[in-house]
ROFIKE-51597 format. One line per 2 residues: number of its first residue (from 1); for each residue x, y, z of C-alpha. Coordinates in Angstrom, 3 decimals, padded with zeros to 6 digits. Layout:
NUM> X/Y/Z  ...
//
This chain:
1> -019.202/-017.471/-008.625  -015.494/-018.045/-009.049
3> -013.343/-017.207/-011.930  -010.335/-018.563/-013.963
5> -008.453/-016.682/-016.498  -005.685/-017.366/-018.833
7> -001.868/-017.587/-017.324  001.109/-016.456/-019.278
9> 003.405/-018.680/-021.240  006.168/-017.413/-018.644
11> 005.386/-015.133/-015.788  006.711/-011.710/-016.190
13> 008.517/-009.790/-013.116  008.759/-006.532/-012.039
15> 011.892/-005.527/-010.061  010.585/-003.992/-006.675
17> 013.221/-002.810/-003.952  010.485/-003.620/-001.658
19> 009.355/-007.334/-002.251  012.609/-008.076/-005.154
21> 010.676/-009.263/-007.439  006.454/-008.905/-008.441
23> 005.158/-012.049/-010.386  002.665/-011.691/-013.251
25> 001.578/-015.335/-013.822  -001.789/-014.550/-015.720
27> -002.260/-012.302/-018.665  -005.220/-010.368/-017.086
29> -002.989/-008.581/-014.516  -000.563/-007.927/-017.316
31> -003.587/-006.195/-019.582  -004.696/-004.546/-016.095
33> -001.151/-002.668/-015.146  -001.092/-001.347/-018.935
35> -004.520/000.557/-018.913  -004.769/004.013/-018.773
37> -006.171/004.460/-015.603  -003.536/002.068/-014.244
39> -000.572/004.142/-015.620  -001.867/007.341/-014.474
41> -001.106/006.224/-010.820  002.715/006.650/-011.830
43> 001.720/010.143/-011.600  000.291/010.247/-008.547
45> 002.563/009.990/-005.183  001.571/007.850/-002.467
47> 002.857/009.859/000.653  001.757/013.857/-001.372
49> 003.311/016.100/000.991  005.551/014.021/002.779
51> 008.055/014.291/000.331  008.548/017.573/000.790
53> 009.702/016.209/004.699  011.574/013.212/003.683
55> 013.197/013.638/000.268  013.373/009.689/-000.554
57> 009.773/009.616/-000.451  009.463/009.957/-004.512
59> 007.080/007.052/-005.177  003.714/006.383/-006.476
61> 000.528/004.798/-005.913  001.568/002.389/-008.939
63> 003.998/001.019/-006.872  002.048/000.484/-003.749
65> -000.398/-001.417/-005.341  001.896/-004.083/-007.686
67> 002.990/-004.282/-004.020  -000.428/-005.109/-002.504
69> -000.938/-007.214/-005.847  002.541/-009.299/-004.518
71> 001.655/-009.657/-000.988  -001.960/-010.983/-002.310
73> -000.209/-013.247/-004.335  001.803/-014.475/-002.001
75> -001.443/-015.049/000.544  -003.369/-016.975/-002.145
77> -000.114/-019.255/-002.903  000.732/-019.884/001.201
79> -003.374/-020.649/001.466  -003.172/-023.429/-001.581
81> -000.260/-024.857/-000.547  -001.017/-025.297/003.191
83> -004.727/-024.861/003.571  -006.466/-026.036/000.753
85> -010.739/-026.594/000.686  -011.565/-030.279/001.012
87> -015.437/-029.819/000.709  -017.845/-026.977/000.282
89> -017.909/-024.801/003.474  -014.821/-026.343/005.287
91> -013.512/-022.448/005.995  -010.478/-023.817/003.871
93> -008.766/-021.445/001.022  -010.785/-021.982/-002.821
95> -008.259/-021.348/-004.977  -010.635/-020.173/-007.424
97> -011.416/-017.351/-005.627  -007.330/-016.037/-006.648
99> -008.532/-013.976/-009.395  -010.864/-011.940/-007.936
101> -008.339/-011.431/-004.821  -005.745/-010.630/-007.126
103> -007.251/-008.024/-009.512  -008.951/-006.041/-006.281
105> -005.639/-006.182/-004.722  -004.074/-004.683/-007.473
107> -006.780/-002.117/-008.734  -007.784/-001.106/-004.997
109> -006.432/002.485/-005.222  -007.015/003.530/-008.451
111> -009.541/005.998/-007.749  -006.976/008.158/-005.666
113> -006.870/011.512/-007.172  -003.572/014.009/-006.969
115> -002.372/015.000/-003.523  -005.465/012.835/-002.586
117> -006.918/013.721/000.999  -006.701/017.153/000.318
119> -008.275/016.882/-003.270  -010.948/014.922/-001.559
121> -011.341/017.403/000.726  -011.882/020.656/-001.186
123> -013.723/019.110/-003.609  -016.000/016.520/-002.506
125> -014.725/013.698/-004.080  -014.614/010.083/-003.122
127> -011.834/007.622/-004.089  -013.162/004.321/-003.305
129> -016.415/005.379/-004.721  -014.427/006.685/-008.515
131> -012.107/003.434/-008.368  -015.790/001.642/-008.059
133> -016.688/003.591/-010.935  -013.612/002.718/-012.857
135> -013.965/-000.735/-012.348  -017.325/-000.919/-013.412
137> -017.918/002.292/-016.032  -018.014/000.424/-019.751
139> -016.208/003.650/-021.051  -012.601/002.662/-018.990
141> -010.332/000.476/-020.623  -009.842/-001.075/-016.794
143> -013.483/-002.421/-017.319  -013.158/-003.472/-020.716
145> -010.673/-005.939/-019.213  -012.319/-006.858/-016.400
147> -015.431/-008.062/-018.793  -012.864/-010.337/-021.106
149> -013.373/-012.757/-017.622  -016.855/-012.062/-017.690
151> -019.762/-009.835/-017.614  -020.180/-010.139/-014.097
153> -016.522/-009.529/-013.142  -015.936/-006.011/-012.793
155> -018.629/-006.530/-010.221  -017.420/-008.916/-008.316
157> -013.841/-006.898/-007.893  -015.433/-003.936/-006.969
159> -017.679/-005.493/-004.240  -014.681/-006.273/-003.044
161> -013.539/-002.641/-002.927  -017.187/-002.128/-001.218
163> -016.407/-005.298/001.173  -019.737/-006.891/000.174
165> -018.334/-009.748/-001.548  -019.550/-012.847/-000.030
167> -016.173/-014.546/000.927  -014.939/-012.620/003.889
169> -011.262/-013.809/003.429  -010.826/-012.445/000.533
171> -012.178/-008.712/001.509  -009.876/-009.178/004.759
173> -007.180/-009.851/002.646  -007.014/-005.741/001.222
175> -009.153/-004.506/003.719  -009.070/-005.025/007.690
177> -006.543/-004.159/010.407  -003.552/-006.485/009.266
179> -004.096/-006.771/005.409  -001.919/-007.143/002.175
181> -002.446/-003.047/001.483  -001.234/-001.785/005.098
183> 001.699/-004.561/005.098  003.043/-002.910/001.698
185> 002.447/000.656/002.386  004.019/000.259/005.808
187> 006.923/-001.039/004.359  007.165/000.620/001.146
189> 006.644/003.774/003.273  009.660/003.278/005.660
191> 012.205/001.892/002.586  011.592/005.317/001.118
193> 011.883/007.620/003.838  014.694/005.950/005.625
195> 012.776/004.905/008.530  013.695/001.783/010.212
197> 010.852/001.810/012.254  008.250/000.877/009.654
199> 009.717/-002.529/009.255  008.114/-005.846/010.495
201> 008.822/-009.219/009.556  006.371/-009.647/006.286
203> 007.624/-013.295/005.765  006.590/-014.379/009.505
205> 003.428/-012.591/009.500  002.319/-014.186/006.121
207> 003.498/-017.631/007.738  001.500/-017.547/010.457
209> -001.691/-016.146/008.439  -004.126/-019.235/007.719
211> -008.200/-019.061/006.821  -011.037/-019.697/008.569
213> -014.624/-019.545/007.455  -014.798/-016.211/008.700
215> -012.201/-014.385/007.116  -008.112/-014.995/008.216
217> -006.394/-015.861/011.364  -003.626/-015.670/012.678
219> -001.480/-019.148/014.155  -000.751/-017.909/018.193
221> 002.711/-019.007/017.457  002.970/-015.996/015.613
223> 001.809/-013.871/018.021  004.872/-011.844/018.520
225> 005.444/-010.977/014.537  001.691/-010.023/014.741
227> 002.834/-007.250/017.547  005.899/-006.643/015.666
229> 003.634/-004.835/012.938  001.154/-002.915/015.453
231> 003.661/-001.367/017.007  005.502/-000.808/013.276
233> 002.247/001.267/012.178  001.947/002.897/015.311
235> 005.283/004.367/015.068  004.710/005.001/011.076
237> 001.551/007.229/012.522  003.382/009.202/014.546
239> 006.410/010.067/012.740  005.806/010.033/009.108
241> 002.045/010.498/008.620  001.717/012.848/011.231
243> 004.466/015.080/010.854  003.877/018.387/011.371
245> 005.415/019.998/008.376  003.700/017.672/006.112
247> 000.481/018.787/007.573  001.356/022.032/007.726
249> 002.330/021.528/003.826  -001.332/020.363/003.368
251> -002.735/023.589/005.169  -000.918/025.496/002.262
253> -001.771/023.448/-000.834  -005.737/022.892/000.622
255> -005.956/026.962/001.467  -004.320/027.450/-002.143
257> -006.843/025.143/-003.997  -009.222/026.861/-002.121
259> -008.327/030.279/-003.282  -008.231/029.541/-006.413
261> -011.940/028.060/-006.250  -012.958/031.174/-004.763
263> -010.950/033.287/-007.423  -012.877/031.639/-009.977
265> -016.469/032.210/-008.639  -015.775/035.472/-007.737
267> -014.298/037.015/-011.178  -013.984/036.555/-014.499
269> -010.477/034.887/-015.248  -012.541/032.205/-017.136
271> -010.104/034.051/-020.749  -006.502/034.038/-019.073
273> -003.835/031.836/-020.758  -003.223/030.086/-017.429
275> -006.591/029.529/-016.344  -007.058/026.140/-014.793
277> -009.474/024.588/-017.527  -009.304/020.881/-016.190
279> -010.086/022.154/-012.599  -013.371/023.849/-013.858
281> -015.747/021.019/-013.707  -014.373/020.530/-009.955
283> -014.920/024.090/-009.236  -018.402/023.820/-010.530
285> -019.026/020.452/-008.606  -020.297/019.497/-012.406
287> -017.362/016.983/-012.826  -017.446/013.161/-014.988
289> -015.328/010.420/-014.658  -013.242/011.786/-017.731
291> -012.714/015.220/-015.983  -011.268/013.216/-012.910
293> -009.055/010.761/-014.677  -007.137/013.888/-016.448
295> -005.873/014.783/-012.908  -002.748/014.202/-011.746
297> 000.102/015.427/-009.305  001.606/017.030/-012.417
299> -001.490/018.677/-013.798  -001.853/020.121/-010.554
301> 001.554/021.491/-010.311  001.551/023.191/-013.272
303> -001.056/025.291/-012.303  000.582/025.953/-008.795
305> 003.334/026.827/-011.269  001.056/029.613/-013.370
307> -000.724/031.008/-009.887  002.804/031.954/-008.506
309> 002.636/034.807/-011.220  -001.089/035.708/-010.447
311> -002.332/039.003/-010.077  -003.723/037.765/-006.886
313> -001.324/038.179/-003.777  -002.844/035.726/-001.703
315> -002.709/033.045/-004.506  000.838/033.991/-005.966
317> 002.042/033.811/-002.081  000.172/030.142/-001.436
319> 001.541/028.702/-004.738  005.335/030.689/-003.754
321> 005.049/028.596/-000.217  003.893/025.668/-001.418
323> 006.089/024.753/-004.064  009.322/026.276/-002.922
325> 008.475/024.564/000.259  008.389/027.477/003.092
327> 005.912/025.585/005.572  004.061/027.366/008.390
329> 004.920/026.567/011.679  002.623/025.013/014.176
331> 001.974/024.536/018.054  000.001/022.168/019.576
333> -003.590/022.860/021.724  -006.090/020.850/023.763
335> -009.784/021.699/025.069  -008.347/024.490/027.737
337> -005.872/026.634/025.352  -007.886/026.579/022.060
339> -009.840/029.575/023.685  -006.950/031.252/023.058
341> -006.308/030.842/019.438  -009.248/033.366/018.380
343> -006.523/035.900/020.392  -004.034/034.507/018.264
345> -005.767/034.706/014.626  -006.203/038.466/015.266
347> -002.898/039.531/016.286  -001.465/037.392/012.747
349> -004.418/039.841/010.997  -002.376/043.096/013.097
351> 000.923/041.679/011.242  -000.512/041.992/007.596
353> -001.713/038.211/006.958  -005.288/037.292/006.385
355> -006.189/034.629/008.913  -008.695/032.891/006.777
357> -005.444/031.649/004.523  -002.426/031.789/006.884
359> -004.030/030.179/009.698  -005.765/026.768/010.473
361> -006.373/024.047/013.105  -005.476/020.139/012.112
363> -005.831/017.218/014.246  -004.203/014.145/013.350
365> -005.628/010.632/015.337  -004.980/007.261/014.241
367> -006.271/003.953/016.707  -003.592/001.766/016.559
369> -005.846/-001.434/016.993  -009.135/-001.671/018.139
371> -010.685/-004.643/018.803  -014.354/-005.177/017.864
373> -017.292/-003.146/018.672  -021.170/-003.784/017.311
375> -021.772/-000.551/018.044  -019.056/001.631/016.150
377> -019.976/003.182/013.214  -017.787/001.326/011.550
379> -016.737/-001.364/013.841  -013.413/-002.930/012.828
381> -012.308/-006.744/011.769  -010.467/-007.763/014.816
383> -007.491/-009.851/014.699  -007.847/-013.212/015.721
385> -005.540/-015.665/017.006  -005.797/-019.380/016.497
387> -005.141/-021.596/019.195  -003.433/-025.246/019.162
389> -006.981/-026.607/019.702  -008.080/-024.430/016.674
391> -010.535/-022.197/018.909  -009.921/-018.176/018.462
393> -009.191/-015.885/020.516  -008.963/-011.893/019.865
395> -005.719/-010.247/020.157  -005.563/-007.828/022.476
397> -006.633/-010.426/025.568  -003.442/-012.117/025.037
399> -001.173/-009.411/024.290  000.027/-006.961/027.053
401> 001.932/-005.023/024.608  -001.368/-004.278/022.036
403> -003.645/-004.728/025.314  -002.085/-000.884/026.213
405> -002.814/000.281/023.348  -006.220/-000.745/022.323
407> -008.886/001.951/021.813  -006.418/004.492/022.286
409> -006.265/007.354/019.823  -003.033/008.812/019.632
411> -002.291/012.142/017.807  -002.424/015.863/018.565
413> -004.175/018.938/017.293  -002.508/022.372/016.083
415> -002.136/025.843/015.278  -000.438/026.785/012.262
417> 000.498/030.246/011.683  002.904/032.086/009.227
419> 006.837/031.674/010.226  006.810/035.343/010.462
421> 005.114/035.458/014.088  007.937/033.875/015.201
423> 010.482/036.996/013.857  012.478/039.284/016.131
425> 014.437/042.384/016.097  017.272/040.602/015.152
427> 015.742/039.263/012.169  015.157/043.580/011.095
429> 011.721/043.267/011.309  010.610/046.180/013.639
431> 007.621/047.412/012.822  005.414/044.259/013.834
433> 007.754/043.510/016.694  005.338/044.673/019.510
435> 002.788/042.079/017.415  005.355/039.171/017.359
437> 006.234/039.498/020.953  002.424/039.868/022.001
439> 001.867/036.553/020.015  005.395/034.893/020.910
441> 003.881/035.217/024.545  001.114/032.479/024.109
443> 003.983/029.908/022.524  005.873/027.708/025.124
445> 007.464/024.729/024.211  005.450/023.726/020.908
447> 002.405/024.301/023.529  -000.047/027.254/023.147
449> -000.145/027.957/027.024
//
């Protein structure tokens, strides 16, 4: 069941340096963005760590999605204009189904917590599942508009969150390999960090993007735009996402949450005037909805803030690194040379640092496309290109370019270790110098060898 809802006397815009300008047309999106849980992504970054690498890279998850909200919009008008239903089950666009689209698009990442994937990590949280909560918890001010449509309507958005809504183009539109959420982040991600790289031509891609009762297609025409983007979020992957001091910035801030978990099950602090009251429910694994939503990037910072004066070395020395930004270093590893990083972790515990914290292994792997396999876990919506005779035809089998690419994890794994191995004499550090050149010895060329 399809839903309408009321449209403002005169759209509102946001200015965006992104997309220019974000159109509110109906008064539901308008009540959406002013919620509580809405504004709270302002205080959440969308790249965490990353800004500490690139210094442009200041925005927030409430950006990203008024962006995936725009590009949505922009889908749903292209699809009524050009490809409108003519009869039930025609695999034509239902313009009816907008609302729905629109709202998902728009509330699809609410459920991030701060510095997400490392929050998630530590703590066992879930951010698709909490924005389903969100959506459909009567106690959240995001539900409570959500039901002015109808009882059923938080629902509906949040199957589409789930992709279990019954009309497959509008789940492909925020969720499959070339969606409205990627296209925004991709490009809001390169604006901000000065990357040219990122870019792909939005405008062409959204041209060429048509329905079908399946889900959305892709005119052949277009093929080249469609590339274009692959090979956009390829590059994205490797040099922005994947950067080794942002990981190595996530080593620090997930070793220093950890610490601090194992602080408080281990001793009494539960009195001190810093103690990290709004983290206690996630240290206990006891946490509500309420207890997440009072988290933010800033919340979490101000404790980082407080632990840099702890009484606990380890901690004070994590929060130090983390926010005055003194990454550990890093060398990559495969199958043959990670035998040797046991070796490795016990000549850093011969310098003074305790491996458990100054040390870890991270492998970053993204596919850049895959096509379609029944038997993945969770096989992926290929991209399908529509021919002049309107059959489909998948991607990869016409392209040479994505064709190379396909199934093909790209990524590496490392070693991070404190800066401090890497010392010398000249630095007037003698007495672990025998240690430091033992280590230095298994380092060649960002290689453990």
């Amino acid at each position: 069941m399809a839903y309408q809802a009321e449209r403002l006397p005169r759209e509102k815009v946001f200015r965006d340096p992104v997309h220019n300008y974000i159109y509110i047309q109906h008064r539901i999106i308008l009540d959406l963005i002013n919620t509580k849980e809405f504004q709270r992504l302002r205080r959440i970054k969308q790249l965490g760590t990353a800004s500490l690498v690139f210094h442009g890279a200041e925005h927030t998850r409430f950006t990203h999605s008024l962006g995936v909200y725009e590009i949505t919009r922009q889908i749903c008008d292209n699809f009524k204009r050009n490809y409108p239903t003519q009869k039930p089950g025609d695999g034509l666009w239902d313009d009816n189904e907008r609302l729905v689209a629109l709202c998902a698009a728009l509330l699809h990442d609410i459920g991030h917590g701060p510095y997400s994937h490392t929050f998630e990590h530590i703590f066992q949280t879930d951010h698709e599942a909490i924005t389903v909560a969100i959506l459909t918890s009567p106690t959240t001010e995001v539900n409570q508009v959500l039901r002015s449509v109808s009882p059923e309507f938080p629902a509906q958005v949040a199957s589409v969150i789930q992709k279990t809504y019954p009309n497959p183009q509008v789940v492909q539109m925020i969720s499959s390999q070339i969606d409205a959420d990627r296209m925004d982040y991709l490009l809001r991600d390169a604006y901000h960090t000065g990357t040219k790289y990122g870019t792909f031509d939005l405008t062409r891609i959204l041209r060429v993007m048509r329905p079908y009762k399946d889900g959305i297609c892709f005119e052949i025409s277009g093929m080249h735009a469609v590339e274009d983007y692959i090979v956009s979020r390829f590059q994205m992957y490797q040099q922005i996402y994947f950067h080794p001091v942002s990981r190595s910035m996530e080593v620090i801030l997930s070793h220093l949450l950890k610490r601090a978990k194992e602080d408080y099950e281990s001793a009494d602090n539960k009195n001190e005037s810093a103690a990290p009251y709004l983290l206690y429910p996630f240290f206990n694994h006891e946490f509500d909805l309420d207890d997440y939503l009072l988290l933010d990037d800033g919340t979490l910072t101000t404790y980082f803030a407080h632990w840099r004066q702890s009484s606990d070395p380890i901690l004070a020395d994590l929060a130090h690194r983390f926010l005055d930004r003194k990454p550990l270093k890093s060398v990559k590893f495969d199958e043959r040379t990670k035998e040797e990083i046991p070796e490795l972790r016990q000549l850093i515990e011969k310098a003074g640092f305790n491996s458990l914290y100054y040390t870890d292994t991270n492998n970053s792997y993204d596919l850049p496309y895959d096509a379609y396999d029944p038997n993945m876990k969770k096989p992926m919506t290929q991209i399908e290109l529509m021919q002049s005779d309107g059959q489909l035809i998948e991607l990869s089998t016409v392209s040479a370019l994505v064709s190379a690419i396909t199934g093909k994890f790209s990524g590496d794994q490392r070693f991070f270790f404190p800066k401090e191995m890497l010392s010398s004499k000249e630095d007037n550090i003698e007495l672990f110098d025998p240690v430091y050149k033992a280590f230095q010895a298994h380092l060649h060329n960002d290689y453990i060898i």
